[in-house]
C-alpha positions in Angstrom: 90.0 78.6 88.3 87.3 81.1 87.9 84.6 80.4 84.9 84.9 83.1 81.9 84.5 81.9 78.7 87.7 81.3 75.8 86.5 83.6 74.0 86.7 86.7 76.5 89.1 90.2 75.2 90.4 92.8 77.4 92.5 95.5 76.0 94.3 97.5 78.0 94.6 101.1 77.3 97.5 103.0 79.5 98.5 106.9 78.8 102.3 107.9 80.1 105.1 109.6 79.5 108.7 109.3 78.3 111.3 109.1 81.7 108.7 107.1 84.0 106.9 104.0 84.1 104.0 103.7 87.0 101.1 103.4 85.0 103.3 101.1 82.2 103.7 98.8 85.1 100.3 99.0 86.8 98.7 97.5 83.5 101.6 94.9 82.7 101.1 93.6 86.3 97.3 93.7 86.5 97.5 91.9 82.6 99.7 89.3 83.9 97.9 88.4 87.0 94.6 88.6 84.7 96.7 85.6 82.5 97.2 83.7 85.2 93.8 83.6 86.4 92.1 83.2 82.9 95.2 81.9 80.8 93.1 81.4 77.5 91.8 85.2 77.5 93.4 87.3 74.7 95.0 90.4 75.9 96.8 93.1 74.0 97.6 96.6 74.6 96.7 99.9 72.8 100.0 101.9 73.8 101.2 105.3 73.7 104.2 107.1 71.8 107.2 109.4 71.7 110.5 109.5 73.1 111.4 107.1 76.2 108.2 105.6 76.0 108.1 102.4 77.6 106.7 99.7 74.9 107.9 96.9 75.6 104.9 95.0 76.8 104.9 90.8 76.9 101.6 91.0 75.0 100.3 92.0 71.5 100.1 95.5 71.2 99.8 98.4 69.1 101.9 101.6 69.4 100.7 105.4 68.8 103.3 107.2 66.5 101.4 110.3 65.8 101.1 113.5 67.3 99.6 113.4 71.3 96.6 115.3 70.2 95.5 112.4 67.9 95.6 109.5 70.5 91.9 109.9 71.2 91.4 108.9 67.7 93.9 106.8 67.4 92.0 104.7 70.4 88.7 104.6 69.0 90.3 103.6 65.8 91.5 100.6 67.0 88.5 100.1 69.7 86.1 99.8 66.9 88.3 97.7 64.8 89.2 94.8 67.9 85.7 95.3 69.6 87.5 94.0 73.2 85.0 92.7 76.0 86.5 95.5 78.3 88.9 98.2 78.2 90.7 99.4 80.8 91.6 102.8 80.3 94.9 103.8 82.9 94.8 107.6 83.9 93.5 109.1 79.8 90.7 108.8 78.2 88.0 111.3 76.8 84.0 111.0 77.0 83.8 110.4 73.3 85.8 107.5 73.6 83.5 106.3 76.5 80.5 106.8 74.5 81.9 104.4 71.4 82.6 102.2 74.3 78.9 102.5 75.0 77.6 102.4 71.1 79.7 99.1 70.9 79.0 97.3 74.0 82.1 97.6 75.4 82.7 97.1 79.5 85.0 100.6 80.2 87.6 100.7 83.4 89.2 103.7 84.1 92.1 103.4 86.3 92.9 106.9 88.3 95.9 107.6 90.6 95.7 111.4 91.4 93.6 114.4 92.4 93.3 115.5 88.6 92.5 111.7 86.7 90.3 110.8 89.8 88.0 113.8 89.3 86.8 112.6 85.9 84.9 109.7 86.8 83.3 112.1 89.0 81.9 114.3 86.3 77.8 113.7 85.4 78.5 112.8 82.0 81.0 109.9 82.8 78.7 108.9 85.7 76.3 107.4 82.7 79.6 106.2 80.7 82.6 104.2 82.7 81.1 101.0 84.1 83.9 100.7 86.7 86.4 103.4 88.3 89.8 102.4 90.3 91.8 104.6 92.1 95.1 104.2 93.5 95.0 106.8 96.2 98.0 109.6 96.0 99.0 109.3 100.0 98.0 105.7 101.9 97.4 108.3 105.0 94.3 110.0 103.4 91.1 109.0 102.1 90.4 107.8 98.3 87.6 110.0 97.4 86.8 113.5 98.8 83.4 113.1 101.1 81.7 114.8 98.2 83.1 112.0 95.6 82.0 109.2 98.3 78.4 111.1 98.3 78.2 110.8 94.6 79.7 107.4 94.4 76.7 106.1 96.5 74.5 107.5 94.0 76.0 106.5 90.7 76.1 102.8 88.8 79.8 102.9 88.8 81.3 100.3 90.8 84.4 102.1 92.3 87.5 100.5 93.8 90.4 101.9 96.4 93.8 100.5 96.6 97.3 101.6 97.4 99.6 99.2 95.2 99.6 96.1 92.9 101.8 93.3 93.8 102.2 90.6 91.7 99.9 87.2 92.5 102.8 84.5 91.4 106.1 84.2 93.2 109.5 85.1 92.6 112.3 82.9 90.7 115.4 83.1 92.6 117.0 81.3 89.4 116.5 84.1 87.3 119.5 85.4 89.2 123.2 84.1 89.0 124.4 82.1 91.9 127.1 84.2 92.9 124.5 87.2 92.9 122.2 85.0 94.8 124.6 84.2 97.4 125.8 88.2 97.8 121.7 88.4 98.6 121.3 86.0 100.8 123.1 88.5 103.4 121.9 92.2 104.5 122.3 94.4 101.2 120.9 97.7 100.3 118.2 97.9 97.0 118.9 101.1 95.1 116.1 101.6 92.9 115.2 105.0 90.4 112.2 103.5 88.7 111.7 103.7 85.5 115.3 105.2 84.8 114.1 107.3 81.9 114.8 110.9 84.2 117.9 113.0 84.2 119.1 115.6 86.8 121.2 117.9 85.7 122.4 115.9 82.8 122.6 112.8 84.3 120.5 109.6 84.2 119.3 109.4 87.3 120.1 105.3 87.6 124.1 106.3 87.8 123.3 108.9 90.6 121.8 105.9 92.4 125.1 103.4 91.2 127.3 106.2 92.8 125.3 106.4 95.8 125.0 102.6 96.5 129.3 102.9 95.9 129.4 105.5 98.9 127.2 103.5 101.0 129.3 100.6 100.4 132.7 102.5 101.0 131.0 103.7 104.6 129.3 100.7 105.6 130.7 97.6 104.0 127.3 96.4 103.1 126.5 95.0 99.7 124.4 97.3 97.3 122.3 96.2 94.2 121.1 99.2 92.0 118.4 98.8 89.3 119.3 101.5 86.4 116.3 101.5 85.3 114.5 99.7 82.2 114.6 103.0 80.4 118.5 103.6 81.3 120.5 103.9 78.2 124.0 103.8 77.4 126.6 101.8 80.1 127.0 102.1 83.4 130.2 103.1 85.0 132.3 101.4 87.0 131.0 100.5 90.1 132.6 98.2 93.5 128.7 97.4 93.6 126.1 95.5 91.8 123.8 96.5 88.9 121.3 95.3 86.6 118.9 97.1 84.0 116.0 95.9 85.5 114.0 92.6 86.9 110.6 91.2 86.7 108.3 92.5 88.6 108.0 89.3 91.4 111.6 89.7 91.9 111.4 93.0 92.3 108.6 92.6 95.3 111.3 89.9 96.5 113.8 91.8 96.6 111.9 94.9 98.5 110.7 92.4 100.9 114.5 91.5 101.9 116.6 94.1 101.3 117.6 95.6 104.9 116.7 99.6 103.2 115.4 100.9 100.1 116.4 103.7 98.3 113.9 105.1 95.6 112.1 107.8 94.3 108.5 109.4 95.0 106.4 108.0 93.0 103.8 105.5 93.8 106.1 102.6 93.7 107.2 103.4 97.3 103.8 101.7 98.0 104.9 98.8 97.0 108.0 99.1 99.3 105.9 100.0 102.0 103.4 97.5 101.4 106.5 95.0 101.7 107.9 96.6 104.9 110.5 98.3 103.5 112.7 101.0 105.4 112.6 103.8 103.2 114.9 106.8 101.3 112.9 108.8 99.0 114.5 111.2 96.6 112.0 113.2 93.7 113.4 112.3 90.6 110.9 113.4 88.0 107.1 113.4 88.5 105.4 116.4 89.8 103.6 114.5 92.8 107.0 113.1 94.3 107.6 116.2 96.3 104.4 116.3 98.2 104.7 112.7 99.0 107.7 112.5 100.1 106.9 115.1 103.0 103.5 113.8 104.0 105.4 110.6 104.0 108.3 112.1 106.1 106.5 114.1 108.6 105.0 110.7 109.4 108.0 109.2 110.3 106.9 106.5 107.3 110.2 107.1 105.2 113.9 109.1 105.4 113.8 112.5 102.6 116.7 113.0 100.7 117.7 115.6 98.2 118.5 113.4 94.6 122.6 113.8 94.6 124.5 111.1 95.7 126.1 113.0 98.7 122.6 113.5 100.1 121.3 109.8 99.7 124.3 108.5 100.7 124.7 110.1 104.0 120.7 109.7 104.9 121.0 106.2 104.0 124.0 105.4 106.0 122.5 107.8 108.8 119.6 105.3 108.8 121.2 101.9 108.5 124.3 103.3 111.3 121.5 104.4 114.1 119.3 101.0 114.8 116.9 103.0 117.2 115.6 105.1 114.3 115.6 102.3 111.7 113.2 100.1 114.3 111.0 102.7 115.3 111.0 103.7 111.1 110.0 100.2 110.3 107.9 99.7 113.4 105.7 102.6 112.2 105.5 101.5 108.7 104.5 98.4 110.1 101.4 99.4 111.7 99.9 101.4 108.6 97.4 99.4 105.9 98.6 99.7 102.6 95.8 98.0 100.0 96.8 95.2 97.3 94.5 95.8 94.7 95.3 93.1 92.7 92.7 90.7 93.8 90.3 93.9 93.9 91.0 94.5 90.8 90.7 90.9 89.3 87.6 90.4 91.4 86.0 93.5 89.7 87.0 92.5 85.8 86.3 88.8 86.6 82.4 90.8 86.7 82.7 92.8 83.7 84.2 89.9 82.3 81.2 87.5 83.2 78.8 90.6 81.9 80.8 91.1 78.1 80.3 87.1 78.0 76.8 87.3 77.1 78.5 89.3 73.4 80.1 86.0 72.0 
């Protein structure tokens, strides 16, 4: 177990919206794994508001009720008042809130995962304010930083790290599972899986789009089909021939991606973590204004199958995929040969420093 002291406080300080959850479940993992490593640290959250806003976080927290133009306040509010050791700041923050981190002694992380949030920490003013700078790069075929970022990275204080995806450090619980769903699992089954579940297309939530597509495949293929509505899904799920849950935990999840003979999921970053676990791929954009882009670059690679999100479309390209066993090897023999990054242990590596630094406060 590394050394930090009892003592040591990291708040965690995510911005999202209502429908998806990629930076809600970047922190949570990167706070569990940070539990595990140093299980007498306090950790709490300083979470955002409004409609179909994921808050239901396994730590203390505090939730953001007001208007979206007050959560800058609202942050340094509750920054001053709980004086953390380090705060990690996921894809929001502004520089006044980086120099209170400053006035206070506070070790800042700010946690980037596109062109627009990575540019910040680039900026001459935050080059004197955030100690440390992760970014979880947009495509895992390009480079992190532009080669004028790198030039400016090697000139700055900031430690910076690049990483694809954040998969969880303990392992899965097959018991959290029934037995009869265990034993449906334990042969070749298809994971159906929207993300968050918060998004609608045309009316409907985008997890039953997903339940009606896995109910196709099944009627086409005979193989079994598990679809994850979604912790964000709300009302009940139709009938379905298949198998669905609201969600799991996030081990199970990289279990599950790790056996499930395709995958069929959205655009968002997750598909990292698929990829990271060798999954054969069908990406639909279901919400988020990056899933378009990477879904082609991703495509035109031959890294994943596209699909249009209607559950004619992902039906036929995933029974087009798992049906033609020449494209599904070469598919999975390419994704194979690409390096996609944990940055888990990067990232625990990095706050285990801060960590060791904010000691010195207590």
């Amino acid at each position: 177990m590394p050394p930090a002291p009892a003592a040591v406080f990291i708040l965690f300080v995510p911005l999202y919206g209502g429908g998806g959850s990629g930076e809600y479940v970047r922190a949570v993992s990167l706070a569990e794994a940070a539990r595990q490593r140093w299980p007498h640290a306090r950790i709490e959250f300083l979470l955002p508001g409004g409609p179909g806003t994921r808050q239901d976080v396994p730590f203390p927290k505090t939730c953001h009720d007001g208007p979206a133009p007050d959560k800058g306040a609202f942050d340094r509010e509750h920054l001053t008042r709980l004086k953390p050791d380090v705060a990690i700041f996921d894809s929001g923050c502004r520089s006044t809130t980086l120099r209170l981190c400053k006035r206070l002694g506070i070790k800042s992380v700010y946690i980037s995962d596109r062109a627009g949030t990575r540019r910040k920490p680039f900026r001459l003013d935050w080059l004197r304010l955030v100690d440390q700078h992760w970014h979880q790069r947009e495509h895992v075929t390009v480079p992190g930083f532009t080669s004028r970022q790198r030039l400016v990275s090697h000139l700055s204080k900031t430690r910076r790290i690049v990483f694809d995806t954040c998969l969880p450090t303990d392992v899965a619980d097959w018991h959290d599972l029934s037995s009869a769903l265990r034993e449906k699992l334990g042969r070749p089954f298809v994971l159906l899986t929207p993300g968050g579940g918060g998004y609608r297309i045309d009316g409907r939530a985008v997890g039953e789009i997903y339940l009606d597509t896995a109910d196709r495949i099944h009627a086409q293929t005979g193989i079994e089909c598990l679809t994850l509505l979604g912790p964000l899904y709300e009302g009940t799920p139709p009938p379905s021939v298949t198998i669905s849950l609201r969600a799991v935990v996030p081990t199970l999840l990289v279990a599950l991606l790790r056996r499930a003979t395709a995958v069929v999921t959205n655009g968002g970053q997750g598909v990292h973590q698929a990829l990271a676990c060798g999954a054969a791929c069908v990406l639909a954009p279901l919400g988020g204004s990056d899933q378009p882009e990477r879904i082609a670059v991703y495509a035109d690679a031959g890294l994943v199958v596209s699909s249009m999100p209607t559950v004619n479309a992902l039906a036929d390209a995933t029974v087009g995929l798992l049906t033609d066993s020449t494209a599904m090897q070469s598919l999975c023999s390419r994704v194979n040969r690409i390096q996609v990054v944990d940055g888990m242990p990067l990232m625990l590596d990095a706050l285990e420093q801060l960590l060791a630094a904010g000691a010195s406060r207590h």
